[in-house]
N, C-alpha and C positions, 0 to 999 in steps of 0.2 A: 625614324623614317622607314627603316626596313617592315618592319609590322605592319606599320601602316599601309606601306605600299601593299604588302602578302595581303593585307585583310582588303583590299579595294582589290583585288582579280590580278597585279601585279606578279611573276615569277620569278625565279632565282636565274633563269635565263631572260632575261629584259635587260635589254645592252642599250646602252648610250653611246657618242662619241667623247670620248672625256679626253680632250688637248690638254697641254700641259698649264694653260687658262683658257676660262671658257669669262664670254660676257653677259649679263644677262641686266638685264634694264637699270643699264650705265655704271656696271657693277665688275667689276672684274675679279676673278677667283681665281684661284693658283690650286696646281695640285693634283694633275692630270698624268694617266695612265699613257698617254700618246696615243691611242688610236682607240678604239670600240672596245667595249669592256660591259659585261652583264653584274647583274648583282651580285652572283656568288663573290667575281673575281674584285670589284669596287668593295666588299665589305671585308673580303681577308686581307685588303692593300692599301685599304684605308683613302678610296680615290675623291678627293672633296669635290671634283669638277663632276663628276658621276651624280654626287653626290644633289647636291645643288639642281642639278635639271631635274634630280628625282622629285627633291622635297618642289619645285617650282610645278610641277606638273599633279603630284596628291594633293598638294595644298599646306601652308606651312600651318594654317592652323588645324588646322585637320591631326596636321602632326602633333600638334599642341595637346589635343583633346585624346588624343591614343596616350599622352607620356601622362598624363592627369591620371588619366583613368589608371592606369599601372602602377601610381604610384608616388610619380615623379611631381609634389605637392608646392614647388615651387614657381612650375609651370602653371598659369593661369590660361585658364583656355576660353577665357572671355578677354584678354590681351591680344592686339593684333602682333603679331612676330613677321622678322621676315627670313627670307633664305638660311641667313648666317643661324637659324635654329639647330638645323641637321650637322652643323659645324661645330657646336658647343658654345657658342658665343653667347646664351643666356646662361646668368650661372644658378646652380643647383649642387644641393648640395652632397657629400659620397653618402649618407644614408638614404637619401631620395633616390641617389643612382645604383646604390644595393637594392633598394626597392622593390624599384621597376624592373632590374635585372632577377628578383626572384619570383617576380610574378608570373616572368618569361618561362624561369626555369620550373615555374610550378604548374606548367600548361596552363596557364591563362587563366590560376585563380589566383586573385590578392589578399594576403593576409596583411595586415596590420604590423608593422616593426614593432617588436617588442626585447625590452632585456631582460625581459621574465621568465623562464620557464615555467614554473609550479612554485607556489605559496600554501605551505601549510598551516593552520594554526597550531595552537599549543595543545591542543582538545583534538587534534587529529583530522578536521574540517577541513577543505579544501576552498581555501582563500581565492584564488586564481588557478587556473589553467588552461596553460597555452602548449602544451606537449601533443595533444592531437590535431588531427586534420581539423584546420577552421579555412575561412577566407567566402571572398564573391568570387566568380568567374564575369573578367571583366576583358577577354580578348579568348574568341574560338581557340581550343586547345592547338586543333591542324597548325594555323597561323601562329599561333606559341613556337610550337615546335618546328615549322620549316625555320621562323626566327632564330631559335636555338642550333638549328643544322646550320645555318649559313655564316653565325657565329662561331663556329669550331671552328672554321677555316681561317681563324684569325690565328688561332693558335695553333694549327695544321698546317703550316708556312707561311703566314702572313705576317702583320705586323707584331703580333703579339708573340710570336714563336718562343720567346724567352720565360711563358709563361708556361709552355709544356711541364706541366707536373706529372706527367705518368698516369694520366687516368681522365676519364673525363673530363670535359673542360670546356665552355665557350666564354667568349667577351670580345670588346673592343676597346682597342687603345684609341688616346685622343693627341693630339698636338697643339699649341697653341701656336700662334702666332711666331714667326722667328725661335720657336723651340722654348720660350718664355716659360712653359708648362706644357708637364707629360704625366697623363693618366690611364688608368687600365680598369676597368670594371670589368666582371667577371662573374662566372660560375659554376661550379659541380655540381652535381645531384643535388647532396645535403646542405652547400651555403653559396651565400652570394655577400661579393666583398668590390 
């Protein structure tokens, strides 16, 4: 939803009112900052009522079609989705979410998940190679990259602050339902986990 929103003319200052539930067509969401709240501060605090008017107002499949294109191969973006998208409520899997997290991290080009580095043969020939620069550019770099800035701040006091390794680092943690399940996707420079 963040991307998406950056890549549609969207800022890191575009604030919403995010109650502590918001309703939206007979729906009600929990999860609210209490008062007015921009995207920086909804993405390092993880605000789903933020959240929700965001993905309601880009379009939830719009958002579909940005997580496809990154990566994220379980989202189909000829499925219609609704709100609960930007929530985590369809599931996907953590190498689809390593994915699309290092597509982020690669300015906006997707390479292909691979366990391979380089394959040699026996004769000295170069079977495979994946150790250099490959990939499409399938989200403007700028838009990668304010993504990636507004992602620190998850781990620059936010929810994920437990993730501070000393160096680099964006992601966002998820919640589930009543705390049911808790996840963290992530990235440095050189990986995405």
């Amino acid at each position: 939803t963040i991307a998406k929103a950056l890549e549609d003319g969207y800022g890191p200052d575009t604030a919403y009112d995010a109650p502590g539930v918001v309703e939206i067509g007979g729906y009600r969401f929990k999860g609210g900052a209490g008062g007015a709240v921009d995207l920086r501060g909804a993405t390092a605090n993880s605000v789903n009522t933020y959240f929700v008017q965001l993905i309601r107002d880009v379009g939830p499949n719009r958002v579909a079609e940005l997580a496809h294109r990154l990566g994220v191969s379980r989202i189909n973006p000829d499925k219609q989705y609704g709100l609960t998208l930007t929530l985590g409520a369809y599931e996907v899997s953590p190498l689809d979410m390593a994915s699309g997290y290092a597509t982020i991290a690669n300015h906006g080009v997707k390479a292909d998940s691979t366990p391979v580095i380089k394959v040699t043969g026996p004769d000295g020939t170069i079977v495979e190679d994946n150790s250099g620069p490959r990939g499409t550019r399938v989200l403007n770099a700028a838009v990668a990259d304010w993504t990636t800035e507004l992602l620190t701040g998850v781990i620059n006091g936010g929810t994920g602050k437990r993730a501070a390794i000393g160096r680099p680092a964006a992601g966002k943690t998820g919640t589930a339902e009543n705390y049911t399940a808790a996840s963290f996707v992530g990235f440095t420079p050189p990986r995405a986990t």
